[in-house]
C-alpha positions as protocol buffer text, in pm:
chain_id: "A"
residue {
  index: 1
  type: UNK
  ca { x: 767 y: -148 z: 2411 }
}
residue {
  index: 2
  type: UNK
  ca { x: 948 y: -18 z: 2120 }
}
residue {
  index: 3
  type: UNK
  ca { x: 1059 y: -368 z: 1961 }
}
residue {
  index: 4
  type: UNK
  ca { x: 654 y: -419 z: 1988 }
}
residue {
  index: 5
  type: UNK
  ca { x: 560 y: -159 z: 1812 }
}
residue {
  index: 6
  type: UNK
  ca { x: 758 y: -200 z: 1520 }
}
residue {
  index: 7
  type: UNK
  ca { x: 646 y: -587 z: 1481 }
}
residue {
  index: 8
  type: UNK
  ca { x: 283 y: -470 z: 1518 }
}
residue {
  index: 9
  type: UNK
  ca { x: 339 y: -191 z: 1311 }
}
residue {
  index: 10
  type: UNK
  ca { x: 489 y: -439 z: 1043 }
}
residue {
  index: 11
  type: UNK
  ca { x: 197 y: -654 z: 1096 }
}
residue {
  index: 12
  type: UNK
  ca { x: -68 y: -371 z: 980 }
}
residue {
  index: 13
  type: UNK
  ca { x: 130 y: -247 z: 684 }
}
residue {
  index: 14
  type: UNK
  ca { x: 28 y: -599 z: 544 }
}
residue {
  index: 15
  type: UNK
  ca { x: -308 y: -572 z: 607 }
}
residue {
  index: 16
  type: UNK
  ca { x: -284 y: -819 z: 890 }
}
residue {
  index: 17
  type: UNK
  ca { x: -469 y: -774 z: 1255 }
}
residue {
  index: 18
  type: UNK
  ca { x: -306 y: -729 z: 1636 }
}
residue {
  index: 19
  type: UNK
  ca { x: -451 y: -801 z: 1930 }
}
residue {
  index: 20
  type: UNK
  ca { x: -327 y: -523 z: 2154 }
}
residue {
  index: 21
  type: UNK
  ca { x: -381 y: -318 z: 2505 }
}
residue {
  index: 22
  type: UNK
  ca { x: -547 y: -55 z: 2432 }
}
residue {
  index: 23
  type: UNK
  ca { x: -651 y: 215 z: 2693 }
}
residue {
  index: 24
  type: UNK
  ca { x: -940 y: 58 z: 2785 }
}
residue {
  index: 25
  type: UNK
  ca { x: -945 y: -366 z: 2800 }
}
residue {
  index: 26
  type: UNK
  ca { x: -763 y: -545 z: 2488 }
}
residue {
  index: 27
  type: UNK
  ca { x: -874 y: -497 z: 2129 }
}
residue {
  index: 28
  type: UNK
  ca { x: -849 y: -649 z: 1805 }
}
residue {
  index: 29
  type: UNK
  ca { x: -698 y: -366 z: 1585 }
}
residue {
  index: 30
  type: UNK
  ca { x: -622 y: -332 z: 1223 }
}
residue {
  index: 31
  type: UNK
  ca { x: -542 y: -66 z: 953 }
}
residue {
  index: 32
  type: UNK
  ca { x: -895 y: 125 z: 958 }
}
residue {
  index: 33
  type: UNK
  ca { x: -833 y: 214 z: 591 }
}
residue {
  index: 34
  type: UNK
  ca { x: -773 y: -137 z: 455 }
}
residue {
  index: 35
  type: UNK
  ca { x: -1131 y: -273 z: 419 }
}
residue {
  index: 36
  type: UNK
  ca { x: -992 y: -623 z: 362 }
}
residue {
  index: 37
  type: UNK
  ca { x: -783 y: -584 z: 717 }
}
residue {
  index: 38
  type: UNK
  ca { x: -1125 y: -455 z: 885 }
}
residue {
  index: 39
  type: UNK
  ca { x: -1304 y: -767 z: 718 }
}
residue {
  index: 40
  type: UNK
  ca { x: -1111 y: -1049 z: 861 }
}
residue {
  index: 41
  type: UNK
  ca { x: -1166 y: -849 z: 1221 }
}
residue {
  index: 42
  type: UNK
  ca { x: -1557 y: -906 z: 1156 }
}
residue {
  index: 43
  type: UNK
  ca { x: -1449 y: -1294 z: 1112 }
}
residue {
  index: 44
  type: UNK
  ca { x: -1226 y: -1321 z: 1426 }
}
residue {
  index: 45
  type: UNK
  ca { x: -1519 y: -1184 z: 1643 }
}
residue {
  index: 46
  type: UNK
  ca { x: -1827 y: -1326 z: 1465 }
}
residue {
  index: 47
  type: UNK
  ca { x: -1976 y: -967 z: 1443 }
}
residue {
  index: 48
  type: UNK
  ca { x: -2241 y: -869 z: 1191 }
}
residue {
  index: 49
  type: UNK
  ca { x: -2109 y: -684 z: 884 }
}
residue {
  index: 50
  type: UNK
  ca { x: -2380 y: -386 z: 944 }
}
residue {
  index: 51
  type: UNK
  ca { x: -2238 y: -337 z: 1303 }
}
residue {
  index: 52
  type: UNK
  ca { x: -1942 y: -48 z: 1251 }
}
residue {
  index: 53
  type: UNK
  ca { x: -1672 y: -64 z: 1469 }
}
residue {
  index: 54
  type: UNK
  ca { x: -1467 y: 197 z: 1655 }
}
residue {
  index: 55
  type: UNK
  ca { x: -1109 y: 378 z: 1576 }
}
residue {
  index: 56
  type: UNK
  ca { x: -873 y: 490 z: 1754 }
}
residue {
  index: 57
  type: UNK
  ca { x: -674 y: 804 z: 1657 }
}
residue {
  index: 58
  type: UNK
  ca { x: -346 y: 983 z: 1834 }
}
residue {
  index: 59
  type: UNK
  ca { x: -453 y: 1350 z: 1766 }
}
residue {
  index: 60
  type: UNK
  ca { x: -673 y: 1611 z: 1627 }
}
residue {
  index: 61
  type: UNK
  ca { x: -508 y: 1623 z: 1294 }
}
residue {
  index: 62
  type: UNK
  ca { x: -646 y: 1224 z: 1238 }
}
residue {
  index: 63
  type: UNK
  ca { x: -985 y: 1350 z: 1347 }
}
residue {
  index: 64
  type: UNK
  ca { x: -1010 y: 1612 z: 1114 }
}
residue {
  index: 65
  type: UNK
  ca { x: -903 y: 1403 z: 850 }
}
residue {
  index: 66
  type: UNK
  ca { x: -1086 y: 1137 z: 901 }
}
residue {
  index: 67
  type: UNK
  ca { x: -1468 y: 1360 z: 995 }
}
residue {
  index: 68
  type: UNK
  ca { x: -1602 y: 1558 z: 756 }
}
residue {
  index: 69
  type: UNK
  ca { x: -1681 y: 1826 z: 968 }
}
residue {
  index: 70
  type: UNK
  ca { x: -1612 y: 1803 z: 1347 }
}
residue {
  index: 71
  type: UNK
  ca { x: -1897 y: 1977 z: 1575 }
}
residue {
  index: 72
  type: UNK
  ca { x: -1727 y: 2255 z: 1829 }
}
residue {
  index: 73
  type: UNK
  ca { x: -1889 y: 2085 z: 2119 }
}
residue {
  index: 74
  type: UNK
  ca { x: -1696 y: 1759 z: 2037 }
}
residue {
  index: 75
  type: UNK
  ca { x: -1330 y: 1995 z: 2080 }
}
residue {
  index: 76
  type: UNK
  ca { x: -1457 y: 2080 z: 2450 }
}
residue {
  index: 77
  type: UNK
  ca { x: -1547 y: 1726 z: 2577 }
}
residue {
  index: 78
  type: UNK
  ca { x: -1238 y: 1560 z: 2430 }
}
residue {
  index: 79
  type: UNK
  ca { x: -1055 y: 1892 z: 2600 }
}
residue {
  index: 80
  type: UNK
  ca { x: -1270 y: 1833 z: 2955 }
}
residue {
  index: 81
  type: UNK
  ca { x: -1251 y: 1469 z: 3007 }
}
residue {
  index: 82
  type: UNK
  ca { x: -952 y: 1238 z: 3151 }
}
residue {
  index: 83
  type: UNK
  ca { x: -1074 y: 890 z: 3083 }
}
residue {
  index: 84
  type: UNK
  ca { x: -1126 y: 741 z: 2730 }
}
residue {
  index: 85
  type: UNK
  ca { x: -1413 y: 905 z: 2571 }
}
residue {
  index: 86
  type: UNK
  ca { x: -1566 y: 752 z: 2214 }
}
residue {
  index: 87
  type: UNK
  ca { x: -1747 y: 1065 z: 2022 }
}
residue {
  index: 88
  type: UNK
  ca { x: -1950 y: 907 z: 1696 }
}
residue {
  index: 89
  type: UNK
  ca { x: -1907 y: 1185 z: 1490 }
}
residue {
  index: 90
  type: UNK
  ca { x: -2130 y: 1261 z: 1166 }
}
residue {
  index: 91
  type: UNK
  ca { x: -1973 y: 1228 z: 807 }
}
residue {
  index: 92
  type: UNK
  ca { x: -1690 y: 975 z: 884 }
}
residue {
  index: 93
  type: UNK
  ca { x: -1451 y: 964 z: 595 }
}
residue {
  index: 94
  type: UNK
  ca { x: -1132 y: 792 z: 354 }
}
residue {
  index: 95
  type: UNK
  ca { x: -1191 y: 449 z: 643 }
}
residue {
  index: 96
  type: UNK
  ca { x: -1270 y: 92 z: 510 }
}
residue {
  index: 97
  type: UNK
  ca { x: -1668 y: 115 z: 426 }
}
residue {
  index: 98
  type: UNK
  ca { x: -1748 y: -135 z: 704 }
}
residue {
  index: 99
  type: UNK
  ca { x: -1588 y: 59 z: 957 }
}
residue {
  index: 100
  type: UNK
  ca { x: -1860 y: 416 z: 869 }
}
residue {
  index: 101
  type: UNK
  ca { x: -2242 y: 282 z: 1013 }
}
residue {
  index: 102
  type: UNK
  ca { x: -2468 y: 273 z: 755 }
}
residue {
  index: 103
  type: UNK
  ca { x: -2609 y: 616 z: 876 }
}
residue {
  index: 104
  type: UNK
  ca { x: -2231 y: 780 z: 763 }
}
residue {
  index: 105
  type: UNK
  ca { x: -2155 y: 830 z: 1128 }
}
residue {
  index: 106
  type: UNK
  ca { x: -1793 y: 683 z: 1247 }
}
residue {
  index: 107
  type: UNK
  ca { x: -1701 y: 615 z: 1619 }
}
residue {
  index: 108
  type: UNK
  ca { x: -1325 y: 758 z: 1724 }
}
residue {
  index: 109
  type: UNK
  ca { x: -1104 y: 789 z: 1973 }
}
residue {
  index: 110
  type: UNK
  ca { x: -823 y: 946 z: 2064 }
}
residue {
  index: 111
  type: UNK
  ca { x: -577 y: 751 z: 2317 }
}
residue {
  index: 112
  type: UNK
  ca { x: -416 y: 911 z: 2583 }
}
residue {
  index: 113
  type: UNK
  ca { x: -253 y: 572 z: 2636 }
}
residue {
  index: 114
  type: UNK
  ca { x: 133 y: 593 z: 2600 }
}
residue {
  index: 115
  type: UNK
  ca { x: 174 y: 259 z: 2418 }
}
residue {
  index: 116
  type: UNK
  ca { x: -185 y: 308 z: 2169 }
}
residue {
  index: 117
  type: UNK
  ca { x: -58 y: 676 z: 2106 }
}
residue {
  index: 118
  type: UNK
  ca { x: 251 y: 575 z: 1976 }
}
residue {
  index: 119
  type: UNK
  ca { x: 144 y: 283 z: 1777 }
}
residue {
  index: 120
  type: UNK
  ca { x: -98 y: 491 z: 1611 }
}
residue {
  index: 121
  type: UNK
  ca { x: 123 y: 775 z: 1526 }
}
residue {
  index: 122
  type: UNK
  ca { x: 437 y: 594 z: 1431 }
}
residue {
  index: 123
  type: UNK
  ca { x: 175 y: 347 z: 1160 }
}
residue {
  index: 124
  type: UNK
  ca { x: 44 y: 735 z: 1110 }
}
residue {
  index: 125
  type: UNK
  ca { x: -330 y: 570 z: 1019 }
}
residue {
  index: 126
  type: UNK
  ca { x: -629 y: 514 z: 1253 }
}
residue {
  index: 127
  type: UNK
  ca { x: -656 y: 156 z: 1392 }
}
residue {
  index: 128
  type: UNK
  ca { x: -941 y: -43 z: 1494 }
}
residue {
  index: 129
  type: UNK
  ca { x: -1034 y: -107 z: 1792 }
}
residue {
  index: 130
  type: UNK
  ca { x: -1274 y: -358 z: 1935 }
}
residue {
  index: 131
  type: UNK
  ca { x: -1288 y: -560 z: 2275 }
}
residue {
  index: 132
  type: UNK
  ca { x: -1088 y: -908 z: 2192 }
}
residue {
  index: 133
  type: UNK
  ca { x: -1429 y: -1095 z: 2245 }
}
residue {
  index: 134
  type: UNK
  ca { x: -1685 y: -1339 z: 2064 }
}
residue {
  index: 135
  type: UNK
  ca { x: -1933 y: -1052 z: 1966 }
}
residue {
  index: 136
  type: UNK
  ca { x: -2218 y: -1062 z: 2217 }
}
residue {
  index: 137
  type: UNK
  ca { x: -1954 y: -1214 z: 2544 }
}
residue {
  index: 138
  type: UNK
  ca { x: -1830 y: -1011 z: 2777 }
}
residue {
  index: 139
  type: UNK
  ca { x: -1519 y: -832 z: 2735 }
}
residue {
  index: 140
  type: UNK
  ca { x: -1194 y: -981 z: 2848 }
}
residue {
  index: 141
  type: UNK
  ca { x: -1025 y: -777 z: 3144 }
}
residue {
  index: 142
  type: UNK
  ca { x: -684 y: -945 z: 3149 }
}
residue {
  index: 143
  type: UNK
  ca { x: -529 y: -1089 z: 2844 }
}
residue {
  index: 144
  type: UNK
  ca { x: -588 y: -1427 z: 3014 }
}
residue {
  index: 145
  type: UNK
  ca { x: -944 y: -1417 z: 2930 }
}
residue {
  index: 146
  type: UNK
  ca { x: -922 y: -1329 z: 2592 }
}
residue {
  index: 147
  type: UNK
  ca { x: -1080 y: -1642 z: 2405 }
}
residue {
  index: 148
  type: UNK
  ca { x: -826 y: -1904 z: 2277 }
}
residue {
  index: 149
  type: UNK
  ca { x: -1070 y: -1840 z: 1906 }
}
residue {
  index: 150
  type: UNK
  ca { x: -930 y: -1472 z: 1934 }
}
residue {
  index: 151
  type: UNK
  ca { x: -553 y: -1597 z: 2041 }
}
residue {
  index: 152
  type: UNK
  ca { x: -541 y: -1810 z: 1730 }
}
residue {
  index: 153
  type: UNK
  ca { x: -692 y: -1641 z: 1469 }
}
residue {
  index: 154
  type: UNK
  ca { x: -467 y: -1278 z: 1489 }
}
residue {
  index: 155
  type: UNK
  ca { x: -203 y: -1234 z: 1303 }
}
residue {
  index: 156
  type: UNK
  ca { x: 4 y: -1098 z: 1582 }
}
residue {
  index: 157
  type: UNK
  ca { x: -9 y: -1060 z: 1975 }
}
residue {
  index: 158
  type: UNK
  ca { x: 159 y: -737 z: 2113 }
}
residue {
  index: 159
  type: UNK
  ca { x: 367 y: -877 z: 2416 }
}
residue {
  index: 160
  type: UNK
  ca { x: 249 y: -588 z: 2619 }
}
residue {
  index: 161
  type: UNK
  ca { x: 93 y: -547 z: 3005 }
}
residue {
  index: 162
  type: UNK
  ca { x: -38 y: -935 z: 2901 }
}
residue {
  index: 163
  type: UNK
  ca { x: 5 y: -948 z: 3326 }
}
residue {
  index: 164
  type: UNK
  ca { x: -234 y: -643 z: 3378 }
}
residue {
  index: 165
  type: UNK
  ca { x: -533 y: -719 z: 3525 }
}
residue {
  index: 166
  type: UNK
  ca { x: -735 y: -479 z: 3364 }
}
residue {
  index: 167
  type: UNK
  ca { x: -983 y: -314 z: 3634 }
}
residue {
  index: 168
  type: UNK
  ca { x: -1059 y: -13 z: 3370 }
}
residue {
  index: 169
  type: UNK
  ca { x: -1422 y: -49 z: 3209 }
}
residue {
  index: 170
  type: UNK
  ca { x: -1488 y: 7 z: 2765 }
}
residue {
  index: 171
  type: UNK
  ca { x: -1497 y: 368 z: 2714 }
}
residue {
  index: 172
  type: UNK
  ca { x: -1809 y: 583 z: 2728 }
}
residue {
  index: 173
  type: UNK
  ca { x: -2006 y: 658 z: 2426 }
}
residue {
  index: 174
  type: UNK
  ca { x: -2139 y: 998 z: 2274 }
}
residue {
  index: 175
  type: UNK
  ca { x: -2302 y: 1035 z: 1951 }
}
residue {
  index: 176
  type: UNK
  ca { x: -2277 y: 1407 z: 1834 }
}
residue {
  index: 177
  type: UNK
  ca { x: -2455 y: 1582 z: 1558 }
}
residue {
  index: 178
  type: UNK
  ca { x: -2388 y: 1846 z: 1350 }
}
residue {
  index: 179
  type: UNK
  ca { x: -2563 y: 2081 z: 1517 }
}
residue {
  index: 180
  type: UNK
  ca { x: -2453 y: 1970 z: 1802 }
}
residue {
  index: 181
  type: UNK
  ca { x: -2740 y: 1732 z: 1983 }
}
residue {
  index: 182
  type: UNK
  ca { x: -2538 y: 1472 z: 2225 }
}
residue {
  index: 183
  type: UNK
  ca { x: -2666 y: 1132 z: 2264 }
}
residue {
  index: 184
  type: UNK
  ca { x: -2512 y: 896 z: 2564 }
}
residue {
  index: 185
  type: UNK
  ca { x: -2485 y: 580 z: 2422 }
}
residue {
  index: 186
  type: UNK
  ca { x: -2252 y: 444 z: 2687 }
}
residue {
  index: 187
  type: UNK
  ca { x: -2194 y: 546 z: 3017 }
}
């Protein structure tokens, strides 16, 4: 695991793009802050520039850094919940413009995942993270089904749980406002 993360980590330093397990099914991933990096992930997948994408983060500190200003009620679910939770939060901030919605909001996460947390903290950026799909397909539960288009057009493949069969589902999705309002965008 460790030899992997280094050669990922070496990968996004130079603005290149993984494809890695994350703690849901396997993403795409790239330096979150380098909008070139996040631009050649909209390519791979065929996704329309004004869709934003998600993040993942390893702790609070990221979060904070990364929001503007973090609701309260976000602290408690991401405090109450054991599988992977997605919170768009308001005011997302110092990330590649593509990767805020055009409304300023900015999707996180924060991995649990032993492999995803350590990546992230050792780079010590957010990454990227979207399902290693066509946008619009389904998403790939093994690495198996990840497109031969995706395989081919990263700049690196994590060799990594590629014989997992992946039985866990993308996470859920919760849009919070400032004030506080939650919206369920994914169960």
């Amino acid at each position: 695991m460790e030899e992997e993360i280094k050669n990922a980590i070496e990968v996004l330093r130079k603005g290149g793009t993984i494809l890695y397990p994350t703690d849901t099914v396997w993403g795409i991933g790239c330096d979150a802050r380098n909008k070139d990096a996040v631009a050649k992930v909209f390519n791979i997948k065929h996704r329309a520039q004004y869709k934003s994408m998600v993040i993942l983060v390893c702790n609070e500190t990221m979060i904070n850094r990364h929001v503007k200003e973090v609701p309260e009620i976000a602290w408690e679910l991401l405090e109450s919940t054991e599988e992977p939770l997605t919170i768009i939060y308001p005011e997302g901030r110092m990330l590649a413009q593509s990767v805020i919605a055009a409304d300023g909001s900015v999707g996180i996460r924060m991995v649990k995942d032993e492999f995803c947390n350590t990546l992230i903290h050792k780079f010590g950026k957010p990454i990227v993270s979207t399902s290693a799909n066509i946008s619009g397909e389904k998403p790939a539960n093994s690495f198996n089904e990840i497109p031969s288009e995706i395989k081919n057009n990263v700049d690196y493949i994590v060799n990594f749980r590629q014989d997992v069969i992946n039985n866990v589902k993308p996470s859920a999705i919760i849009k919070i406002t400032l004030n506080g309002e939650i919206k369920i965008i994914r169960k």
